[in-house]
Phi, psi and omega in degrees: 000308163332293170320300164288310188293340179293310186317309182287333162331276188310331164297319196269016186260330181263329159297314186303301185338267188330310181270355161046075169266334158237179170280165203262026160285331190284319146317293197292350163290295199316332183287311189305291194304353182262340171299325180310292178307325204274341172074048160271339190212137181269158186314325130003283165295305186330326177256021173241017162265022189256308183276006187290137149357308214257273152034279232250343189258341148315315195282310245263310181294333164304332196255339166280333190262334121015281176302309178318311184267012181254347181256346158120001199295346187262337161291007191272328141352317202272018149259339183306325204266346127359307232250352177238354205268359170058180168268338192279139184275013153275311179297331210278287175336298174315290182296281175347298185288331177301317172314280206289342169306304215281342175288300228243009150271012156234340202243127189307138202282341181284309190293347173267350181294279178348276221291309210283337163358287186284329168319307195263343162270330164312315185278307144338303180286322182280342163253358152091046164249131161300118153002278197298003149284339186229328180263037174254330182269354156296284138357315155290349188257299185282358144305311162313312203280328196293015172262017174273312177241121170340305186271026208264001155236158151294335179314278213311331177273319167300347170274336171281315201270323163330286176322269179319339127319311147258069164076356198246021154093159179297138178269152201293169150286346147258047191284294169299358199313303158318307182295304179314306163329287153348287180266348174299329189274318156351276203286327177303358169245346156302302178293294186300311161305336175254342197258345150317328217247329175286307177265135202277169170295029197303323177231112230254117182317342173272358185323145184248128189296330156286292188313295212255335177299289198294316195048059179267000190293357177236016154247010186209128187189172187242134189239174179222138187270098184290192205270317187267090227169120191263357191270346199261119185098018172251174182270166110350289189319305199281000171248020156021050161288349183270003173245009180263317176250350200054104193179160188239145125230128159301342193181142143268166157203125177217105180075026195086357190257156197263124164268125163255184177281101065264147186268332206285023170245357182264137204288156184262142153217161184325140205055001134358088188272103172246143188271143219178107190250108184190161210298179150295348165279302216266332166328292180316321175292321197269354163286343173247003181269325188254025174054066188227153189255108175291119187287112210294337189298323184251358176316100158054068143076000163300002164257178170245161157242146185238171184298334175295352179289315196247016171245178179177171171338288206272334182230156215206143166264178180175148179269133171221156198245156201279065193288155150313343186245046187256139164310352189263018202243109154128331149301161193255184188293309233274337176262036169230343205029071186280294168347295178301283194304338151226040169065353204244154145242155142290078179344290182222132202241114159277121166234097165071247175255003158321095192245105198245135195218011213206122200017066170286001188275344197223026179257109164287147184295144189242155162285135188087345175306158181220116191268185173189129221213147176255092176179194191270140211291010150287297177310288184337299189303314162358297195291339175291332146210085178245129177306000213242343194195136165267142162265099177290100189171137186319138156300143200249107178325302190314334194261313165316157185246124192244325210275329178293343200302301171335298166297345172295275205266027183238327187283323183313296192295326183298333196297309161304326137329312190291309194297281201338305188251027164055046187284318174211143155352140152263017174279304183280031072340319164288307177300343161296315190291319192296288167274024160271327176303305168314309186293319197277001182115326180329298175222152181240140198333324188281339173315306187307337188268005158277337168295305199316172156242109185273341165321302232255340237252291195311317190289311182291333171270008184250342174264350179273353160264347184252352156283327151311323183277333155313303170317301214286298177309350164086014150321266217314326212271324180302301187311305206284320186304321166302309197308298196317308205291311176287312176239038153330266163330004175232145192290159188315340186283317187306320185317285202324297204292309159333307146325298201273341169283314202279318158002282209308305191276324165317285201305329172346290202269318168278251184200157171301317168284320147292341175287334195252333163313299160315314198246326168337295177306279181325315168299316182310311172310311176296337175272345158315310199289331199272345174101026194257178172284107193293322215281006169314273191304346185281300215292322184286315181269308143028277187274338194255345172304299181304330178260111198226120189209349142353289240191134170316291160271036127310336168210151183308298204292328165317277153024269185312338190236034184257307182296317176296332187278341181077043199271134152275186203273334179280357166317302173291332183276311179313287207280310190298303169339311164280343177269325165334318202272334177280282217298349134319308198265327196263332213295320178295306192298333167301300182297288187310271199328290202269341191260331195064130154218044173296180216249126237265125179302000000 
């Protein structure tokens, strides 16, 4: 009875995943409280995934690459990568996938996505290569490298805490190492060869970010205020056309001179010029309920308009992305008062291949949204350091503690050392490391908790009770005796790859970190039933939860790099699909060549 009732958890755990009727950090509480209730679990295990180990040394590792990217330490690369990365977009790929491999095997792979982001459009637009050529191989490379080292992911530490729950002890820190390198040079030489040939020119380096991204030439235009106007002696605020007609105004111009924002207090008067972002209904609705003249030169695109319409000295346009932990996610523009609260308007909203320019005020935000922001180039800087949002565009040094940088990355290497050579845990190196950041300047104190990724914290601590009510109930022990009972008869090479197919289509569909929760137990068992070598089969679901490169929202950095690159979703399937399929194919055979899975003594 037990057996069937876990299951069926896990079946309606896996429909929630999918139809994402919540966000699934949220689904994985629900599963824990609901194992709680059902007494599948004691209140106790119900909560123990808060205190886990692995749990605790994810967050602890969220807070190092934190210190890392606030002192600057990932930008002193970006001349290396300048200065070897050449014109050819093979070489570019190459040198590029080498940098960020070799980063994200020790430093969480979303934070090295972040910092490099701007780096690599920056760098794109000055060597005239298109974006959508390199940041799907950006996304791939540091997925590839963070399988190099125990920390170079969170998968990689919940599959270690896994392990050692069930008895067969924590992985070392280079433990998989040999293997990661392997397929980290594997794939990185599939993406120089292939993602020239493979990834389309879709956002061209030279782009004007209004005209050709945006298509803002029919939404953004200028109007004037007549004599018969009903707006003249009024505020913005007190004539509350922008919540009325759905319109921005971007600028005043009065007598030539440009007023930027903030605007809403400033009183209107007759010739009184506003730049103005909104359809073509309502620009028509608001010249006749409010006596406003639309200026035939820029009236629904006979003019283009370019980013010079809307910058100027003091004001500036910019793309800023959507992060995973941001407070602004599941709200809308207009109930965040996002205007008020950073000073900017929002133009336009990119969601993947989505281009939404028409009542953007009332569309909640999403992770990965790519927002194009308007507004005066301090706030612009402004935005540069906020947790909530990347500003895609070089960072502005000054907001970095560049003097800390050394120490930062002296805490880092210390941490790895110690773990290296099993002087102490890495859980307690990281949390050391965590508060050597806090003393030395590196981060203050209120940072760390904006670092975290608490989505991730929540998801792992809500699932981990449903791998344990599996444990108790003898689930896993069902599961793994059919899986024997069907591939009883095959060889160990096939198993791996099975394990690693089905892994693969799990992280897809879930998250990398619910696939190795999940498959991990089952895998251990069957090879224990079969006599095989388990940390084979941990080491098989392992690599294959993390390597996920199908589908845009399949792994976070994808995610992060769909909207800037101006990528559509089969973009990722077209390039991702054949390296799915090698790495499918080598990584089992890698693992039996360094690992063995002769029949376990």
């Amino acid at each position: 009875m037990q057996i069937a009732l876990t299951l069926g958890i896990l079946i309606l755990a896996l429909i929630a995943f999918i139809a994402e009727w919540l966000p699934v950090d949220i689904t994985a509480l629900l599963i824990a409280v609901v194992l709680m209730l059902l007494e599948l679990v004691t209140p106790e295990e119900g909560i123990s995934g808060f205190s886990n180990s692995a749990t605790i040394t994810v967050m602890a590792m969220f807070i190092l690459s934190e210190g890392i990217g606030r002192t600057g330490v990932i930008q002193v690369v970006r001349d290396v990568l300048i200065k070897w990365g050449g014109k050819n977009p093979r070489q570019q790929i190459f040198v590029m996938g080498a940098i960020v491999g070799s980063i994200t095997a020790f430093i969480n792979n979303t934070a090295v996505v972040a910092v490099f982001l701007p780096i690599v459009e920056d760098w794109g637009k000055k060597q005239n290569i298109s974006v959508s050529k390199l940041l799907i191989p950006l996304s791939y490379a540091t997925v590839l490298g963070g399988m190099i080292t125990l920390i170079g992911t969170s998968t990689n530490i919940v599959a270690s805490g896994i392990s050692k729950e069930l008895g067969y002890g924590e992985f070392g820190l280079f433990q998989f190492t040999p293997l990661g390198i392997i397929t980290f040079i594997v794939g990185l030489i599939y993406l120089t060869l292939a993602a020239p040939r493979l990834l389309p020119d879709r956002k061209p380096s030279t782009s004007d970010l209004v005209a050709q991204d945006y298509g803002l030439n029919d939404y953004v235009s200028e109007v004037v205020i007549t004599p018969r106007s009903s707006l003249v002696g009024q505020t913005l605020r007190s004539s509350k056309i922008q919540r009325t007609f759905d319109l921005d105004v971007l600028e005043i111009i009065r007598n030539d001179i440009h007023f930027p924002q903030p605007l809403a207090d400033k009183i209107l008067a007759v010739g009184d010029i506003l730049l103005v972002r909104g359809s073509r209904d309502d620009l028509l609705k608001i010249r006749t309920k409010r006596g406003l003249d639309i200026l035939p030169e820029v009236q629904f695109g006979q003019k283009t308009l370019g980013e010079t319409e809307l910058s100027s000295a003091e004001e500036g346009v910019a793309e800023v992305l959507i992060l995973s932990n941001a407070n602004l996610i599941g709200s809308t523009l207009k109930e965040l008062r996002f205007r008020q609260r950073y000073n900017v308007t929002a133009l336009a909203i990119r969601r993947g291949e989505e281009l939404r320019r028409e009542r953007i005020g009332k569309i909640p935000l999403r992770f990965g949204d790519l927002l194009l922001v308007q507004g005066p180039k301090q706030s612009l800087i402004g935005l540069q350091t906020s947790r909530d949002v990347l500003v895609i565009e070089q960072r502005d040094t000054e907001t970095l503690r560049q003097d800390k940088a050394g120490i930062a990355l002296a805490i880092v290497l210390g941490v790895v050392v110690i773990a290296a050579f099993d002087w102490m845990p890495i859980l307690v190196t990281a949390l050391a490391g965590v508060i050597l950041m806090i003393v030395t300047g590196c981060l203050k104190p209120g940072e760390i908790y904006s670092a975290v990724r608490w989505d991730i914290i929540f998801l792992l601590a809500g699932l981990f009770p449903l791998g344990i009510a599996m444990d108790k109930s003898g689930a896993t022990e069902w599961l793994a005796s059919h899986l024997v009972a069907i591939g009883g008869n095959l060889s160990g090479y096939w198993l791996l790859m099975f394990f690693y197919l089905a892994t693969s289509i799990l992280t897809e569909l879930l998250s990398n970190n619910a696939a190795v929760i999940l498959m991990i137990p089952v895998a251990a068992n069957v090879a224990t039933t079969l006599e095989l070598n388990p940390l084979a089969f941990m080491f098989a679901v392992t690599f294959a939860a993390s390597n996920s490169y199908l589908t845009p929202i399949g792994y976070q950095t994808n995610t992060m790099v769909y909207g800037p690159g101006g990528y559509k979703f089969l973009d990722f399937t077209r390039i991702g699909a054949p390296l799915n399929l090698l790495l499918t194919v080598i990584t089992p055979l890698l693992i039996i060549w360094l690992y063995g899975i002769a029949p376990t003594q």
